[in-house]
N, C-alpha and C positions, 0 to 999 in steps of 0.2 A: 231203363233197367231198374232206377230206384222206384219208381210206381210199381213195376211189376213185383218187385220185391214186398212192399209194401202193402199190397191186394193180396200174394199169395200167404205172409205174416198172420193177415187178420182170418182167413180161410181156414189155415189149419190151426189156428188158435179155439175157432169155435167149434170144428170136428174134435180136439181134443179134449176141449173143460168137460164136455156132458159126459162122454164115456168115462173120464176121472171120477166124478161126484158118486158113480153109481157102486159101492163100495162093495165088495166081499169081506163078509165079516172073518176074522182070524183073529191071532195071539200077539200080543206086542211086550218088547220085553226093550228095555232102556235101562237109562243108568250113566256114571262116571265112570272115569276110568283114570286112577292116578299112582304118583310114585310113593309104595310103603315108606318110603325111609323120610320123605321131605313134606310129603303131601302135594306137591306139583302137579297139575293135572298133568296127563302122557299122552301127546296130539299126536295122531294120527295110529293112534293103538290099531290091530284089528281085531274085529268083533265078528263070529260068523256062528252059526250053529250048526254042530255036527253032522253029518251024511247030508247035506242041504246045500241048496244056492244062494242061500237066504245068509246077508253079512253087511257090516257095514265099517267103515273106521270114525273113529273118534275125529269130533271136530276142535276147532281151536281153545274150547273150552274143557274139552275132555268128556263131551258128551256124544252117546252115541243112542240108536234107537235100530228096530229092525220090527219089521211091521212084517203082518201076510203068514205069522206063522204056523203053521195045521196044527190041532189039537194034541197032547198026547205026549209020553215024557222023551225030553228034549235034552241036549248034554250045548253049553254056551263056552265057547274058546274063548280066552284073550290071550294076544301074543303082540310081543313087539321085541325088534333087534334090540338084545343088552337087559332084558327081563325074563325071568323063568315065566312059561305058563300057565295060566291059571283055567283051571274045566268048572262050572258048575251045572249040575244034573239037578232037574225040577221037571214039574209036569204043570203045560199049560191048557186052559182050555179057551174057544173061540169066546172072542170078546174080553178076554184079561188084560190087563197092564202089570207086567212084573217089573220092576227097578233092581236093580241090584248095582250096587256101589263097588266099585271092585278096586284093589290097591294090588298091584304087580311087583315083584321085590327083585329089585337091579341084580344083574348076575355078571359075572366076568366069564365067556363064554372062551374055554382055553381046548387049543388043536395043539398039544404036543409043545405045552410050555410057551404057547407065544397067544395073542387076544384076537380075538376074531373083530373084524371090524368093519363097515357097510353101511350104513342103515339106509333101507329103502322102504321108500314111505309105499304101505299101500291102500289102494284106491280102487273102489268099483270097477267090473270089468267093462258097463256101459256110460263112469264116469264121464259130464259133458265138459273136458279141462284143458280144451287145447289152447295154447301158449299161457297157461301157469306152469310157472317154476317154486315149486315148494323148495325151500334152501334152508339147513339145519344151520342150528348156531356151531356145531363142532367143521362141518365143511369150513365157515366162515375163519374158528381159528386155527384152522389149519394149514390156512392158506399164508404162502408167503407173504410177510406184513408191510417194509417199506415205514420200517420205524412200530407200528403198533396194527392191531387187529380195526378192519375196519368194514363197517355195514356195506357202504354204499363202492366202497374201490372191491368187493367182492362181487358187485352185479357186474364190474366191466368183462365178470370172466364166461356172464352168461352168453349163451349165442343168440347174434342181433342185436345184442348191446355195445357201442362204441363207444368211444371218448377220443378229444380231440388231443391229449398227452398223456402221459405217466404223473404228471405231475399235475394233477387236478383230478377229484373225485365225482366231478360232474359227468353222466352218463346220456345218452341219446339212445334212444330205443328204437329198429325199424325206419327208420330215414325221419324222425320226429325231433324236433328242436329238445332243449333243456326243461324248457318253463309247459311243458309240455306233462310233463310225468310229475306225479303228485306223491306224497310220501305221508303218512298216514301212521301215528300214532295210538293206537288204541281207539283208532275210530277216529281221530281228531287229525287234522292238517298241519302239517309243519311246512312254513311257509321259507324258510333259511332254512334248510338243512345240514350247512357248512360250515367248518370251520376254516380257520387260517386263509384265507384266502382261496378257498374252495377246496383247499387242499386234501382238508379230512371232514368227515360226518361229525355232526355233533349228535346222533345218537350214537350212547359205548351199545358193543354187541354184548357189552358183560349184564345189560338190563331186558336183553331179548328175550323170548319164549318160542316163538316162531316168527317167520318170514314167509309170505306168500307174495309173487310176485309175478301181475299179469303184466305182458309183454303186450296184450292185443285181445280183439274179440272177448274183450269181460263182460260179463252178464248185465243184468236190467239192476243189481243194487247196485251198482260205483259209476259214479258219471263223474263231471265237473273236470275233466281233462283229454286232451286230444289221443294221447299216445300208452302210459301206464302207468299201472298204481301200484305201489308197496306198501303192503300192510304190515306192520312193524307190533303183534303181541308182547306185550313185559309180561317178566315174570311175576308169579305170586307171592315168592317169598317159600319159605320153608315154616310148615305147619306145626314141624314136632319140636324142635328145639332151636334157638337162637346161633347167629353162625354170619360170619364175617371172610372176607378179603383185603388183601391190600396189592397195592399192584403198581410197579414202576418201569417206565421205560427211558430213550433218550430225549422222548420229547414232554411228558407227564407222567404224573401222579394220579391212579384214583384209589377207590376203593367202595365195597359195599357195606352194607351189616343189612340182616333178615330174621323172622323170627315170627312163632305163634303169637296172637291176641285172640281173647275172647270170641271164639265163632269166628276165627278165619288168621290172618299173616298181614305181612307189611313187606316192605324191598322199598332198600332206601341206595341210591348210588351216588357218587361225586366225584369228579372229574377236575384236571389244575393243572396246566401248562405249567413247566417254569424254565425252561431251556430251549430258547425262539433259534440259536445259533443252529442247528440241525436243520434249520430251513434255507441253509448257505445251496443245502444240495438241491432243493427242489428250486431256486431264485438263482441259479446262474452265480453263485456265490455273491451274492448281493442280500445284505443283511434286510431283517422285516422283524422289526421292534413290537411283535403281537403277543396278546397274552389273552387267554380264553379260558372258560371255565362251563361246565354244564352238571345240571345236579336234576336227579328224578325221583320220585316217590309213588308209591302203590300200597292203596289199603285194602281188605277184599276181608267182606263177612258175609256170612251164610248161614244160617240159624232157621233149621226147620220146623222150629217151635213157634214160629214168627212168622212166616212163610215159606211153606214146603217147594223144596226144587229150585230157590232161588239165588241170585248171587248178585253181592253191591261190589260197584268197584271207586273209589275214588284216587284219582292219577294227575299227577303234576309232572309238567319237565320245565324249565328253566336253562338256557344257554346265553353266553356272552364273550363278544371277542369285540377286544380294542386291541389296535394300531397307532403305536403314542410314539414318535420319532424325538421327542424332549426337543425339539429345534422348532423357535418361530416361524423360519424360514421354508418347513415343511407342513403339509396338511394332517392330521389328525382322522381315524374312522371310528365309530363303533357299530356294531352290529348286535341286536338281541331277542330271541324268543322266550316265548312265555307259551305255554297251552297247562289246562286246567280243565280235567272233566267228571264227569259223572258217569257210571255205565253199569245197566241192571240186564240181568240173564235171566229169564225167566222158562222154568220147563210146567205146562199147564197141565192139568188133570188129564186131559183131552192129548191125545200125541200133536201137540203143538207146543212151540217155542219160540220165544220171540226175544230180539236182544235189541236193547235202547241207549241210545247214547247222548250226553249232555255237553257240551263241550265251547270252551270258548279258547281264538287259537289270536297271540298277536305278535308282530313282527314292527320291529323300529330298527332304523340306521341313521346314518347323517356321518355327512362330509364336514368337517372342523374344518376351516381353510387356514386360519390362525393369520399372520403376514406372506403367504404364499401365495399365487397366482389362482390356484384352484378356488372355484364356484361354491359356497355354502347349498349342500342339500341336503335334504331331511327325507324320510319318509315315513309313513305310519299306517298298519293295517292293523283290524280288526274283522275275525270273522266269528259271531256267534250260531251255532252250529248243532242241530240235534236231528236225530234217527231213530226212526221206528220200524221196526221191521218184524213179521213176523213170517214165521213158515208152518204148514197144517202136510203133517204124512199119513198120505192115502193108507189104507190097507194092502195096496197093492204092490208098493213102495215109492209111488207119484207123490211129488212134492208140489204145494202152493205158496207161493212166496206172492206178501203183499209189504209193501212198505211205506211209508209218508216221512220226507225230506226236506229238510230248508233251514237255509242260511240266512242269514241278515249279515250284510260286507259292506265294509265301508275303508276306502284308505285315503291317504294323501299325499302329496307329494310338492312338496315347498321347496324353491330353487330360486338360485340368482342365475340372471342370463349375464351374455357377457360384457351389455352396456349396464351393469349394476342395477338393472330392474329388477323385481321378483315376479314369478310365476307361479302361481298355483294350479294344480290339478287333482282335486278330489274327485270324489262319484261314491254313491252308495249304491244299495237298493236290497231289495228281497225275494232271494227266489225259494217258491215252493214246489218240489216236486213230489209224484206220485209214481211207485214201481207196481206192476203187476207182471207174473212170472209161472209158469209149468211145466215145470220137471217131469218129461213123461218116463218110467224108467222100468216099468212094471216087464217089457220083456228084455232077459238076460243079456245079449247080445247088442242091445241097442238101446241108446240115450238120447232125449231130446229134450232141449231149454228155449223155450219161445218166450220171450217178455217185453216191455217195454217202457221207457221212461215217459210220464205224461209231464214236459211240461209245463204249469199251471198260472205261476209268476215267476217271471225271469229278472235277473237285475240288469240286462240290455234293455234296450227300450226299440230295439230292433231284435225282432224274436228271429232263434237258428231254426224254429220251426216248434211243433207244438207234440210230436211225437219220437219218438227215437229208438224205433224198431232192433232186439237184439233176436238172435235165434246162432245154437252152437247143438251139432248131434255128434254122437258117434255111435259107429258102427262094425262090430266084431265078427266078421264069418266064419274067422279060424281063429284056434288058441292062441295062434300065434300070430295075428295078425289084424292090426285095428284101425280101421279111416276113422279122422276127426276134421270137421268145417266148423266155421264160423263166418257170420258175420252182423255188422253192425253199421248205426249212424251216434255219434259222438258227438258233445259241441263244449265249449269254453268261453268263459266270460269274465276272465281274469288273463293277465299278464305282466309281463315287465322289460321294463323299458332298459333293455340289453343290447350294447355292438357286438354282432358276432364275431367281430375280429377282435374283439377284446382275448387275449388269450387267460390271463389271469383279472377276472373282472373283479372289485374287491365290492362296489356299489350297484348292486342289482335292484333298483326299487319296486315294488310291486304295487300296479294300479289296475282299478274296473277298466275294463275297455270301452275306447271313449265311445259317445254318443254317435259320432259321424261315425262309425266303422262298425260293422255287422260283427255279432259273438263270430268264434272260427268255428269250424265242424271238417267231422272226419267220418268218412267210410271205410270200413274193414272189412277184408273179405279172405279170409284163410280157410286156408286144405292141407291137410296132414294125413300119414301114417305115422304106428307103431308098428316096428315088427323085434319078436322077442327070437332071436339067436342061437342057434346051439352052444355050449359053451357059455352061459354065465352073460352072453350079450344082448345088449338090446341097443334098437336105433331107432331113432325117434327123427321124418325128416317132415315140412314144413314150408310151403310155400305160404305169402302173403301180397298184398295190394294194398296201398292204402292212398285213399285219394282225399287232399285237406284241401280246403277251402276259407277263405277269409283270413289267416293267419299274419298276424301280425308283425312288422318290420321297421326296425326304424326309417323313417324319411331321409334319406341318405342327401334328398335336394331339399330341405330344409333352409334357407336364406333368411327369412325376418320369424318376429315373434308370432305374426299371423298365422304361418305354414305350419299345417299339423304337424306333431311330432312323428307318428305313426302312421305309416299307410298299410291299407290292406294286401297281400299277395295271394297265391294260390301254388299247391306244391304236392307230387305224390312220391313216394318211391314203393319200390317193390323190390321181392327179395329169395333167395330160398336158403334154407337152414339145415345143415344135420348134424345130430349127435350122437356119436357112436359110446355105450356106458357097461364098463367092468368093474363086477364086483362079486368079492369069492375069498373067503378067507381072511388073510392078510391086506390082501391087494383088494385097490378100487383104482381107477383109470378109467380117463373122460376124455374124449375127443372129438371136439366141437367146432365147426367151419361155416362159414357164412358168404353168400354173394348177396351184393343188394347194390340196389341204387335209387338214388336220393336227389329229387329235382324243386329248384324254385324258380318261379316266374312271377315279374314284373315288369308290367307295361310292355308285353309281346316279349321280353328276353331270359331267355333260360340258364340257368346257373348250378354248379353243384355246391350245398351249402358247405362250410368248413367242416362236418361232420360225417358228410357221404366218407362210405369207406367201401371197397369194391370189394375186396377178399380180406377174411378174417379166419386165424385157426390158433384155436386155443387149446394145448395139450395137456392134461395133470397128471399127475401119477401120486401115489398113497401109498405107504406100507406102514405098518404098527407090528413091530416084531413082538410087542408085549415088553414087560417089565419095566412100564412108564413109559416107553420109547414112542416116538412118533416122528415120520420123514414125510416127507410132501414135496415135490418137484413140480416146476410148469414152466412151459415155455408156448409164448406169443409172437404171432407174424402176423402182419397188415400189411396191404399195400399201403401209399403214401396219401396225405390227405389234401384235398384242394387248398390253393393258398393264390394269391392276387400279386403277379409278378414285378418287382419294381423296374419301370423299365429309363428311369435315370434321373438326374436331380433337375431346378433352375433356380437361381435367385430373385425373391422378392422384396420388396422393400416394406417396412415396418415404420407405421405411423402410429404417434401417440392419442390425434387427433384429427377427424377428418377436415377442420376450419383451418389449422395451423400445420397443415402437411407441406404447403407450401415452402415453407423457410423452416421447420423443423420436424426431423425422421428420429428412427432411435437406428437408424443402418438396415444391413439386408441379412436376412436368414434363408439356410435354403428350404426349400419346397419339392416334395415329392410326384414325381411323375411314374404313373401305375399303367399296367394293361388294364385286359378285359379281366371282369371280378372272377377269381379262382379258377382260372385258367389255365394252372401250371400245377403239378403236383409232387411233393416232396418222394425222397426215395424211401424203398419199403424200410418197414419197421420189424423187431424185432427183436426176442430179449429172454433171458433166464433167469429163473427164479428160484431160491433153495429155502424153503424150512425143515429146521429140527426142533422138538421139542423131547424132554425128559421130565417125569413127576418122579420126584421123592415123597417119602413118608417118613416125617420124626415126630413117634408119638400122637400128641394132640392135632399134627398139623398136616399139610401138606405144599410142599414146595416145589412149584413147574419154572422151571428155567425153558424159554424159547429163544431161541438162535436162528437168523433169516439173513438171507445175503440178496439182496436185488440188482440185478446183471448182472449177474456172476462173470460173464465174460467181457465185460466194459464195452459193447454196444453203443456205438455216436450216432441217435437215433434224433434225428432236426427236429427240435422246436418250431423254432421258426426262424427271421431274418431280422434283425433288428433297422427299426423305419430310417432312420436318422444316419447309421453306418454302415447300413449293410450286412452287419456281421452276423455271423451264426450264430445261434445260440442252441444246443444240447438242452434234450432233455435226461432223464437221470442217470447219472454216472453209476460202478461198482460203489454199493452201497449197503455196508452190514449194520443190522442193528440186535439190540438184546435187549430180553424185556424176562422180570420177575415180579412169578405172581403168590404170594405168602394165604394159602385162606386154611381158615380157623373152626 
């Protein structure tokens, strides 16, 4: 089936390109699209031209382009939810390039004294975008918080994405492990995404711009992970005048300040834990002596007197969390990132544009063991990282996207076993890849993206193969009504050396994958509708496959130093998805459910990993009566999640030394007696969620007080089983918190 797929890939690749090149000449008219008041660009503006089919939306930069236009005078919309509209009327002729810069000026859109509220992003009607989730920062803080607003515990609400508690921000996408989903910074990898013990993200959503996040089937530019990527846009900053926040909750501190500079803005953030006792609720009331901090910057000039059309960015983030128990007798952690980049946008004379990224991304931890029991470990990556990519728009409105890719990675990982040896395990290498990509989109009804990864050097020394065919269409026969496929081959060549039964893992080291075990790879194969509802609805459902191969596990039969740490497994699940979405006025409501299942095999025995979840239903509800007011409601139900049953104790005897066991023990401790691996499954889950919020205005300022209560009804929703006693452990109790945020 992969050959076939593969033979047919390269077939209609080559009946497409020649009929693309062959251009009909027409009007092309581009441009920005951003906020009068701040200077913001405004993603996903719509852009279309009067009595026409001819439209497009703004991209993550605020640019947009519309090619193919017939001669003759022309009237250009911009609109977007929360901005009056803007028309400009001009006459074009065949062969022109008109630009026009356009600033939309925020509106308060009022039905009888209360604020309209929605915003729905839109998108081509041949758009090729199945399983992206475009997510606003306002959904994000809207959502009930669980102490503070947070990036990554707002994907658990998407559908398909699980987690194995409430009380961890770690996310599994489609039946896919952790270290599987990549998270993406301005183009750059963030390698820890976590704070507190996985607890929370250490990116604030207070430095976001957009969110785009593929779940599956992503195009021929994002490789380098089995399952999905979040691309995480910061802001620019505010262009016209200087302007601040500050912002406190039960568990931090941060704030911002922003502001013009010469031919462009800055956005500067800082974040500061200082009250760890709040984590009594998420640790089983068991104290965690952690203290974290993360700080980001963003510069961004643009001067067309220097170079027309173009845009610098230079971006830093910085995060740190220590774990400092003051007692000898206990281990010490720290954890910290670093990324650093450079990123140029360039719009050419020619309707082409291309955006480049610079970037170097690095991640260290280490276990302090101090006079405790625990093993000194270290870890250290480094990945230097740059992207080229550009895109060429047909006349027709066909897109070419070419790109040139690669990393240079190197990590290490420095440990004592537990006869007081040291072990090391580095690996470096460099891979170069190559994308080529076409957008065929030229008739109204239907999209097609054929591309594929070359490739070229890999930093395994066992290649997943030397191509990695993408292809995603869709196709609209009725207004109402739209099929979208996909699929794909994947591969990865990075991990980390994680027990999945670890439920709160504080040491996740990340290392190349070794020599003896092939990179992992994945197949993706999705089929979807949209169909758009009478009444204000729409439902989007979504079947998937995904078949991995070579993925990585710890060696559970691991016995001497010799035995690899890792072996390889092989694992698929599949799944089907629907979202039912209202939005009208006041109200938005979202109702989103999931079946899927999740398998792995080793050495002939099949298992459901800790993150298979059979049925998942996520409910929200929104209302904004106006006058600062804002409510949001949701509630969550999951069936229960596999877990490894203990099926009784025995006593072993405890030696200090194997020569001297003879005539001296240290006595007997007990030892656990387990079934077969996740065999038994906790009962369902389920839970309520409430936020409110209120903005005031005094004067210069404005002051939003938010009020969030998590299980509202006190839900005893099982952790897990504690090894050693047995006992239950909860995950999180009725839980209110309050947070205030002061900006200037």
């Amino acid at each position: 089936m992969k050959k076939l797929f593969l033979i047919s890939f390269f077939i209609l690749f080559i009946q497409i390109f020649p009929q693309a090149t062959n251009e009909a000449k027409g009007g092309i008219v581009r441009g920005f699209v951003a906020d009068s008041l701040n200077g913001e660009p405004i993603i996903y503006a719509n852009v279309f031209i009067k009595g026409t089919n001819l439209g497009s939306p703004t991209n993550t930069t605020g640019y947009y382009i519309i090619t193919g236009i017939p001669a003759g005078e022309i009237t250009i919309v911009y609109s977007y939810i929360g901005y009056h509209t803007s028309e400009i009327k001009t006459t074009i002729q065949a062969g022109d390039i008109l630009q026009f810069n356009v600033q939309l000026l925020p509106s308060t859109v009022e039905l009888e004294g209360v604020s309209v509220v929605g915003e729905k992003v839109t998108v081509k009607e041949n758009e090729t975008d199945i399983g992206l989730e475009r997510i606003s920062i306002s959904d994000i803080k809207q959502m009930p918080k669980g102490v503070e607003a947070d990036l990554l515990r707002a994907l658990q609400y998407v559908t398909g994405v699980s987690t194995t508690g409430d009380v961890t921000s770690r996310y599994y996408v489609r039946g896919g492990d952790n270290e599987q989903n990549i998270v993406l910074l301005n183009g750059a990898p963030v390698y820890n995404p976590y704070h507190a013990l996985g607890i929370f993200s250490v990116v604030d959503p207070e430095i976001a711009s957009a969110l785009e996040f593929y779940k599956g089937g992503f195009t021929a530019e994002y490789g380098g992970r089995l399952s999905s990527i979040l691309d995480i846009i910061t802001k620019d900053g505010n262009k016209r005048k200087f302007a601040g926040n500050l912002q406190g909750s039960v568990l931090a501190m941060k704030g911002a300040i922003e502001g013009p500079i010469p031919h462009g803005s800055f956005h500067i953030t800082g974040r500061k834990s200082y009250y760890s006792e709040i984590m009594k609720k998420f640790l089983n009331n068991k104290s965690a002596p952690f203290d974290f901090y993360d700080f980001s910057f963003k510069l961004n000039y643009s001067n067309d007197d220097i170079l027309k059309n173009s845009k610098f960015v230079i971006h830093g983030f910085n995060s740190r969390d220590d774990i400092k128990n003051n007692d000898m007798l206990k281990e010490d952690y720290f954890l910290k990132n670093a990324v650093y980049g450079v990123n140029w946008y360039q719009v050419w004379a020619s309707p082409l544009y291309s955006y480049m990224t610079f970037s170097v991304s690095t991640f260290d931890a280490a276990i302090i063991p101090n006079l405790s029991d625990a093993k000194e470990r270290k870890n250290s990556v480094t990945d230097l990282n740059s992207k080229w990519n550009f895109t060429y728009i047909f006349d027709e409105g066909d897109e070419l996207g070419v790109g040139f890719q690669n990393s240079i990675f190197s990590s290490t990982l420095d440990q004592e076993n537990l006869q007081g040896g040291r072990t090391v395990i580095d690996g470096s290498g460099l891979s170069m890849n190559l994308y080529l990509k076409y957008k065929f989109m030229r008739i109204k009804n239907f999209g097609l993206d054929i591309g594929s990864r070359i490739m070229l050097i890999t930093i395994s020394k066992k290649r997943a193969g030397f191509l990695e065919p993408r292809i995603s269409a869709t196709y609209k026969p009725f207004d109402w009504l739209t099929f979208k496929a996909a699929a794909g081959k994947y591969s990865q060549e990075v991990t980390t050396l994680s027990d999945e039964n670890d439920l709160l893992s504080i040491f996740e080291p990340w290392i190349k994958i070794p020599d003896y075990l092939p990179p992992s790879e994945a197949w993706h194969y999705i089929a979807g509708a949209k169909i758009d509802l009478p009444g204000n609805l729409f439902l989007n459902l979504e079947g998937y496959y995904k078949d991995m191969r070579n993925i990585t596990d710890l060696n559970e039969n691991k016995y001497s130093a010799n035995d690899p740490d890792l072996v390889a497994v092989n694992g698929y699940s599949y799944g089907l998805e629907a979202e039912l979405e209202y939005r009208y006025s006041i109200f938005t409501a979202k109702a989103g459910y999931s079946l899927g299942w999740a398998w792995k095999e080793n050495n002939g025995k099949k298992f459901h990993p800790r993150y298979d979840n059979r049925h998942a239903l996520n409910l929200i509800l929104g209302v904004n009566p106006g006058d600062g007011w804002n409510m949001n409601i949701s509630w969550s139900f999951s069936s229960g999640r596999p877990y490894t049953p203990l099926d009784g104790y025995f006593y072993k005897m405890r030696v200090s030394d194997f020569w001297s066991q003879w005539y001296l023990f240290n006595g007997f401790s007990p030892g656990s007696l387990y079934g077969d691996k996740n065999s038994e499954r906790f009962p369902f889950y389920h839970r309520l969620d409430l936020n409110i919020s209120k903005a005031f205005t005094f004067y210069f300022m404005r002051l939003t007080l938010d009020f969030s209560i998590i299980n509202i009804y006190d839900r005893k929703n099982i952790f897990y089983f504690d090894k050693e006693t047995g006992e239950r452990v909860d995950m999180l109790p009725f839980l209110p918190s309050l947070s205030l945020k002061l900006e200037l």
